[in-house]
SETI-157098 format. One record per atom (N, C-alpha, C): residue number from 0; residue in one letter; atom name; x, y, z. Coordinates in steps of 0.1 Angstrom, whole numbers, plus 5000, padded with zeros to 4 digits. Layout:
+-----+--------+-------+------+------+------+
| num | residu | atome |   xx |   yy |   zz |
+-----+--------+-------+------+------+------+
| NUM |      a |    CA |    X |    Y |    Z |
...
+-----+--------+-------+------+------+------+
***
This chain:
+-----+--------+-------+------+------+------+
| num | residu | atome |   xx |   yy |   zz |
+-----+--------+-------+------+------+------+
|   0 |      x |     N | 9471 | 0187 | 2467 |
|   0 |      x |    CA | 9469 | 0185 | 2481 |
|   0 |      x |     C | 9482 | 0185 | 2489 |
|   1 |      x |     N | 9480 | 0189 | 2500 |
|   1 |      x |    CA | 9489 | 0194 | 2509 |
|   1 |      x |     C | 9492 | 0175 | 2518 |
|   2 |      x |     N | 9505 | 0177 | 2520 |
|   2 |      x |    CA | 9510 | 0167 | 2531 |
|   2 |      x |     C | 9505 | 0168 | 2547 |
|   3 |      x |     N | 9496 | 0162 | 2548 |
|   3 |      x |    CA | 9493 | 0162 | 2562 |
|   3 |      x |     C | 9501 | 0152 | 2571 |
|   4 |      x |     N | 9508 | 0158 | 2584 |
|   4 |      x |    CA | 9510 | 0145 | 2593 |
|   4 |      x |     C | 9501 | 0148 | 2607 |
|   5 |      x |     N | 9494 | 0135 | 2608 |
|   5 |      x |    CA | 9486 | 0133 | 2618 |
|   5 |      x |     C | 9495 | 0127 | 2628 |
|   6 |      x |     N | 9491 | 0132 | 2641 |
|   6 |      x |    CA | 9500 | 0120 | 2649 |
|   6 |      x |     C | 9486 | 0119 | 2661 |
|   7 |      x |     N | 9486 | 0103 | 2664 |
|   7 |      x |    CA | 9477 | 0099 | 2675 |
|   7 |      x |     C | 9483 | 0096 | 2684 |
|   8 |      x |     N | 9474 | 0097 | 2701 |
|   8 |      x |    CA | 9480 | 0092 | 2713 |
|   8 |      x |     C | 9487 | 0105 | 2718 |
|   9 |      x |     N | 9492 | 0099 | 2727 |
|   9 |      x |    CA | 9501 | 0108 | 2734 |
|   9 |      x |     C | 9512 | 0120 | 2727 |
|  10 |      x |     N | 9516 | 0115 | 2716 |
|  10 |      x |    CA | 9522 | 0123 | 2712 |
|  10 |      x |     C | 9514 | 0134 | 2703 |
|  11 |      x |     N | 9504 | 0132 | 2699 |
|  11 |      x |    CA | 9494 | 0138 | 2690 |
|  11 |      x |     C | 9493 | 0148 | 2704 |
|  12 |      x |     N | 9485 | 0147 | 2713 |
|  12 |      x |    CA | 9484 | 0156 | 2731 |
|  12 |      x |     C | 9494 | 0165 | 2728 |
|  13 |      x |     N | 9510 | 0161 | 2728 |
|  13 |      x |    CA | 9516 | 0165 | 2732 |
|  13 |      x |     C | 9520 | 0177 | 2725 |
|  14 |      x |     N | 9519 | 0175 | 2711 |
|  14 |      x |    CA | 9521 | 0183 | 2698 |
|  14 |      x |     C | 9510 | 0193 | 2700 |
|  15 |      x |     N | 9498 | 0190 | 2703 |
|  15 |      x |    CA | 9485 | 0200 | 2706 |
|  15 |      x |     C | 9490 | 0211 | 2714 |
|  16 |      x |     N | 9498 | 0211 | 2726 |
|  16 |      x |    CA | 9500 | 0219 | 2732 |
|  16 |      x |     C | 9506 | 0229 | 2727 |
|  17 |      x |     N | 9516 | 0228 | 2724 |
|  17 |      x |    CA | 9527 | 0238 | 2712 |
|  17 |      x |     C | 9524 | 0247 | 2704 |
|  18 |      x |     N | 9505 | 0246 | 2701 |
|  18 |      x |    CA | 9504 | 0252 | 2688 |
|  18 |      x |     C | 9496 | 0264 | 2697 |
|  19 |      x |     N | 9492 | 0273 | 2689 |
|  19 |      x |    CA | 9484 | 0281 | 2689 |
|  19 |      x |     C | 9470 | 0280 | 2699 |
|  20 |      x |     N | 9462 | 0271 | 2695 |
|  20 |      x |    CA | 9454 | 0264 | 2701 |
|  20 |      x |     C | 9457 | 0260 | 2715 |
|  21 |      x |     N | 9466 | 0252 | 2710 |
|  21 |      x |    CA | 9468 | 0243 | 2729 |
|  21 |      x |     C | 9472 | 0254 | 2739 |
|  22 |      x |     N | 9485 | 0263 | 2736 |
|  22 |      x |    CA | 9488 | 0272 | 2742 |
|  22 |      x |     C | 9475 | 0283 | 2753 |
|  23 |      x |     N | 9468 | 0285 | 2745 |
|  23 |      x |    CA | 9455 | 0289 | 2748 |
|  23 |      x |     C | 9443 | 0284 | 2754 |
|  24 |      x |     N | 9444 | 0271 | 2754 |
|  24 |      x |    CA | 9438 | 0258 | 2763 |
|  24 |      x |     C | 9449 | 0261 | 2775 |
|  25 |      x |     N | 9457 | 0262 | 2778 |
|  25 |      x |    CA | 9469 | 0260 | 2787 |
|  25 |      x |     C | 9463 | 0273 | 2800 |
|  26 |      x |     N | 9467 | 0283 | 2791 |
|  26 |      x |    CA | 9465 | 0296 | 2799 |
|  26 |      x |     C | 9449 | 0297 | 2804 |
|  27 |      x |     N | 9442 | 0293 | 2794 |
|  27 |      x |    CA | 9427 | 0296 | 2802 |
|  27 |      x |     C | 9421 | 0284 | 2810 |
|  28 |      x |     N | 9428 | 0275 | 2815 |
|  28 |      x |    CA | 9426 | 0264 | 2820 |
|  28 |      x |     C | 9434 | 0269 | 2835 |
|  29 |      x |     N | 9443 | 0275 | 2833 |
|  29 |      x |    CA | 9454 | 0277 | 2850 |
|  29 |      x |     C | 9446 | 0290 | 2851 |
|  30 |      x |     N | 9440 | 0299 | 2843 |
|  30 |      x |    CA | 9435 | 0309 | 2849 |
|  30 |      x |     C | 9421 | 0303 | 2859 |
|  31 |      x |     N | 9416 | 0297 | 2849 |
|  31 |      x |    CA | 9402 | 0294 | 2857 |
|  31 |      x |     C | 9406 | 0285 | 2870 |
|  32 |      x |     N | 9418 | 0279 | 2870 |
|  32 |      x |    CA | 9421 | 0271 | 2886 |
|  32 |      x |     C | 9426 | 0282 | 2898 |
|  33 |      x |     N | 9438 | 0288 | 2888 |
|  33 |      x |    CA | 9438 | 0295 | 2897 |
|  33 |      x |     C | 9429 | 0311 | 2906 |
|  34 |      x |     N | 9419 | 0315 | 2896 |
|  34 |      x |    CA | 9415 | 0325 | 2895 |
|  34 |      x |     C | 9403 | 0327 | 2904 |
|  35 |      x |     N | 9392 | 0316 | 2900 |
|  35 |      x |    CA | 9381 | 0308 | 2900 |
|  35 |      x |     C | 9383 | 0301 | 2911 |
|  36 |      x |     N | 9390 | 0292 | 2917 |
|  36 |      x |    CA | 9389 | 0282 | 2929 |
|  36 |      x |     C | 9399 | 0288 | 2944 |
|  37 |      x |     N | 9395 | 0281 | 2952 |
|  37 |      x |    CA | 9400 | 0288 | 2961 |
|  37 |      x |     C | 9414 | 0277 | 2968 |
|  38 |      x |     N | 9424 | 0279 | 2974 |
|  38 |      x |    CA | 9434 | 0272 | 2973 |
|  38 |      x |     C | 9427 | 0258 | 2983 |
|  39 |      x |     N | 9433 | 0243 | 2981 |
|  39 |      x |    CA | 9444 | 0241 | 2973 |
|  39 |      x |     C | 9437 | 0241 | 2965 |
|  40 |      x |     N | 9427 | 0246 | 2954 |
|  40 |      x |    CA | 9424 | 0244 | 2945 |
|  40 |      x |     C | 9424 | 0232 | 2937 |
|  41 |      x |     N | 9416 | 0221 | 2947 |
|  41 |      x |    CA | 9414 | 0210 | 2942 |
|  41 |      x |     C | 9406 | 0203 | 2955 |
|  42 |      x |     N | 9394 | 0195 | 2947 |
|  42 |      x |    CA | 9387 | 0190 | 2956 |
|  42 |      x |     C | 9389 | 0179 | 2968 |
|  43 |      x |     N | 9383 | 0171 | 2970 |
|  43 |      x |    CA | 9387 | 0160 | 2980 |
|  43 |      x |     C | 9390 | 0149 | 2971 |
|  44 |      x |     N | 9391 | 0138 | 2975 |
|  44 |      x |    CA | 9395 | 0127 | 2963 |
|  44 |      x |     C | 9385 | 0116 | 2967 |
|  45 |      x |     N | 9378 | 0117 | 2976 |
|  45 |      x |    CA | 9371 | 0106 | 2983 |
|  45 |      x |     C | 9359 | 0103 | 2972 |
|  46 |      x |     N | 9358 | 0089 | 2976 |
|  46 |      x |    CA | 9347 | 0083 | 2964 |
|  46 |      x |     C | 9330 | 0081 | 2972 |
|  47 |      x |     N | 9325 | 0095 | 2963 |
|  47 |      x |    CA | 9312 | 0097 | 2973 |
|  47 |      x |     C | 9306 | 0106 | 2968 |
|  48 |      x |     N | 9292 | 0106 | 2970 |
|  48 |      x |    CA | 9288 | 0117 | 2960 |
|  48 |      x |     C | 9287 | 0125 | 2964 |
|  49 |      x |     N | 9291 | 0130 | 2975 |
|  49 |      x |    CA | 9298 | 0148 | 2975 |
|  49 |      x |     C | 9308 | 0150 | 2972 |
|  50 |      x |     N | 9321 | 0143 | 2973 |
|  50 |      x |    CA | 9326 | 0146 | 2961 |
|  50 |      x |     C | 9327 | 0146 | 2945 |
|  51 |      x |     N | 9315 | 0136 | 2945 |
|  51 |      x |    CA | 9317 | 0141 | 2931 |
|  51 |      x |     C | 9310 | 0153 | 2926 |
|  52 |      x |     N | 9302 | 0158 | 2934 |
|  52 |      x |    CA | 9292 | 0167 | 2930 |
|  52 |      x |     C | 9301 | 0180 | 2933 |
|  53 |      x |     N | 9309 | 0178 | 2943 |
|  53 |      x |    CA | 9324 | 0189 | 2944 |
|  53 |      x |     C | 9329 | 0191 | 2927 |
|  54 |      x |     N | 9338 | 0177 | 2925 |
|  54 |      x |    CA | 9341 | 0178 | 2914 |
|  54 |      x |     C | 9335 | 0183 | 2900 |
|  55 |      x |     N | 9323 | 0180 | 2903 |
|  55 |      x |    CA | 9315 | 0184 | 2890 |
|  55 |      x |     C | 9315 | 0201 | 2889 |
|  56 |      x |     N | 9313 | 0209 | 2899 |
|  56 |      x |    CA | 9314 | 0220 | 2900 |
|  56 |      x |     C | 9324 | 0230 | 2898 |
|  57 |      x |     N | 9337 | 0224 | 2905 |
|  57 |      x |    CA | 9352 | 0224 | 2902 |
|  57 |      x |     C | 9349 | 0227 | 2887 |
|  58 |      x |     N | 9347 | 0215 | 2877 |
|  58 |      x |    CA | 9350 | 0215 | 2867 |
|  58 |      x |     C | 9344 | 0227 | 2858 |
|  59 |      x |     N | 9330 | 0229 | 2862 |
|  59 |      x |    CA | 9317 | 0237 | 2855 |
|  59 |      x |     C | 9329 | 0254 | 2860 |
|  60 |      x |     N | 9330 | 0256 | 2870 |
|  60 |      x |    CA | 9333 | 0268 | 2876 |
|  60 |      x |     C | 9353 | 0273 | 2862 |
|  61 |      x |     N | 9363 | 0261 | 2864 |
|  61 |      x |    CA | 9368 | 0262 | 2856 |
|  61 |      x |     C | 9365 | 0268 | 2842 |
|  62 |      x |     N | 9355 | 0263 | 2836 |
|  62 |      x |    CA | 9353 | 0260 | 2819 |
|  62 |      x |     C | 9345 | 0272 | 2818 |
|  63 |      x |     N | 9341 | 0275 | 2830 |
|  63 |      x |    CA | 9337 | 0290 | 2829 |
|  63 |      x |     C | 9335 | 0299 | 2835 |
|  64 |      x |     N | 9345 | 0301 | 2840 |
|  64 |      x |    CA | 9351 | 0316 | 2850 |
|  64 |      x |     C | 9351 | 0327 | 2841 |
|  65 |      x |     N | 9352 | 0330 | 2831 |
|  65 |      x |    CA | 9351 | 0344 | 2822 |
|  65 |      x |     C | 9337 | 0347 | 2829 |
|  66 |      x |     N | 9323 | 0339 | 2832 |
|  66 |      x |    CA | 9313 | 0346 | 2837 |
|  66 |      x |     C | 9317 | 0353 | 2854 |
|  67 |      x |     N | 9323 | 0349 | 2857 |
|  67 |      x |    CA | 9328 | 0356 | 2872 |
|  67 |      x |     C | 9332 | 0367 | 2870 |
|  68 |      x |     N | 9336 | 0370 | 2859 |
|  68 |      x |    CA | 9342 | 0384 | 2855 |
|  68 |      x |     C | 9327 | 0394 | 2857 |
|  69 |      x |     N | 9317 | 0393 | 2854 |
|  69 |      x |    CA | 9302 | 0401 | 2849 |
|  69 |      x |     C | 9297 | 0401 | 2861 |
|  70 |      x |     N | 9288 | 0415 | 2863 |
|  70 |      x |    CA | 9283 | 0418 | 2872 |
|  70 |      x |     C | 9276 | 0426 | 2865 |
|  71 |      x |     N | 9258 | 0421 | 2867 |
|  71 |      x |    CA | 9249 | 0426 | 2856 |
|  71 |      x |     C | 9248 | 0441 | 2866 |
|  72 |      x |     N | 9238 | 0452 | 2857 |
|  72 |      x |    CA | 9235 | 0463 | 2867 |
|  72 |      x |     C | 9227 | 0459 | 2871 |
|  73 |      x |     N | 9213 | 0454 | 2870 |
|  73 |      x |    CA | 9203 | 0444 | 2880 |
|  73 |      x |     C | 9196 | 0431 | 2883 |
|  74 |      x |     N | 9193 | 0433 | 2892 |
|  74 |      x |    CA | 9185 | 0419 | 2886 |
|  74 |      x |     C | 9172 | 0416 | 2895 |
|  75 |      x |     N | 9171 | 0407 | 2894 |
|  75 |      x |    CA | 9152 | 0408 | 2901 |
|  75 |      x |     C | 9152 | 0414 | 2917 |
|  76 |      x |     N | 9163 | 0407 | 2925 |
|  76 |      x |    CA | 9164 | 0410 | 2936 |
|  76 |      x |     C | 9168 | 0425 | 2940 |
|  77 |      x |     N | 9177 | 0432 | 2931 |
|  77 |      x |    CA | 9181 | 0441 | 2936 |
|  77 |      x |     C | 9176 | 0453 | 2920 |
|  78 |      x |     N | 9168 | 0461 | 2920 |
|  78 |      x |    CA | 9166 | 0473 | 2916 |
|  78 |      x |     C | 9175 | 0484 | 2916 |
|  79 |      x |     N | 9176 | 0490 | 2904 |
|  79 |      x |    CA | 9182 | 0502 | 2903 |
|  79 |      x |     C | 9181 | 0513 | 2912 |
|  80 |      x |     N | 9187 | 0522 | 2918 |
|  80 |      x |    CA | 9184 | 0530 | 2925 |
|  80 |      x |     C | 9172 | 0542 | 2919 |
|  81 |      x |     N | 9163 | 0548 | 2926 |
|  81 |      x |    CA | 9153 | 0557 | 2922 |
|  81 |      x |     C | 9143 | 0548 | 2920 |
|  82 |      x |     N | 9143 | 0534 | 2914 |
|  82 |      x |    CA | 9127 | 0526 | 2912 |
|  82 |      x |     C | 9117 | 0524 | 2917 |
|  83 |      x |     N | 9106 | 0522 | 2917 |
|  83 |      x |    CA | 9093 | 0527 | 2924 |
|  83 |      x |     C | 9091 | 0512 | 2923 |
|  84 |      x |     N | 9098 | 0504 | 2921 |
|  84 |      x |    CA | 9092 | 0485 | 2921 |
|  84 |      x |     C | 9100 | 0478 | 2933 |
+-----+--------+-------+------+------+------+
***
């Protein structure tokens, strides 16, 4: 068996980042802030539930902005050109 070193806390975070993984967490985390939200790209701070329901969205919109990229060819509302529906 191989020597493992575990590290917990903050330094364990910090070591995450460095690797392959974290690096990748890094990049697709500032794309989706920056890409995905509109400046300052960051919600209000007020304690209330529109902001939290801000923030909950913020977050959803982040974790998955690769769907912003897609733009189906149709969909219910809009029909292909030539369709008789």
């Amino acid at each position: 068996m191989a020597n493992v070193t575990t590290y917990k806390g903050i330094t364990g975070n910090i070591r995450l980042i460095f690797t392959k993984w974290g690096i990748f967490i890094v990049i697709y985390t500032l794309i989706g802030v920056l890409y995905n939200t509109a400046p300052p790209h960051f919600p209000p701070l007020a304690f209330s539930a529109a902001a939290l329901h801000s923030w909950v969205q913020y977050s959803i919109s982040i974790l998955l902005w690769p769907l912003s990229l897609w733009h189906p060819t149709f969909s219910v509302a809009k029909w292909p050109a030539g369709s008789t529906h």
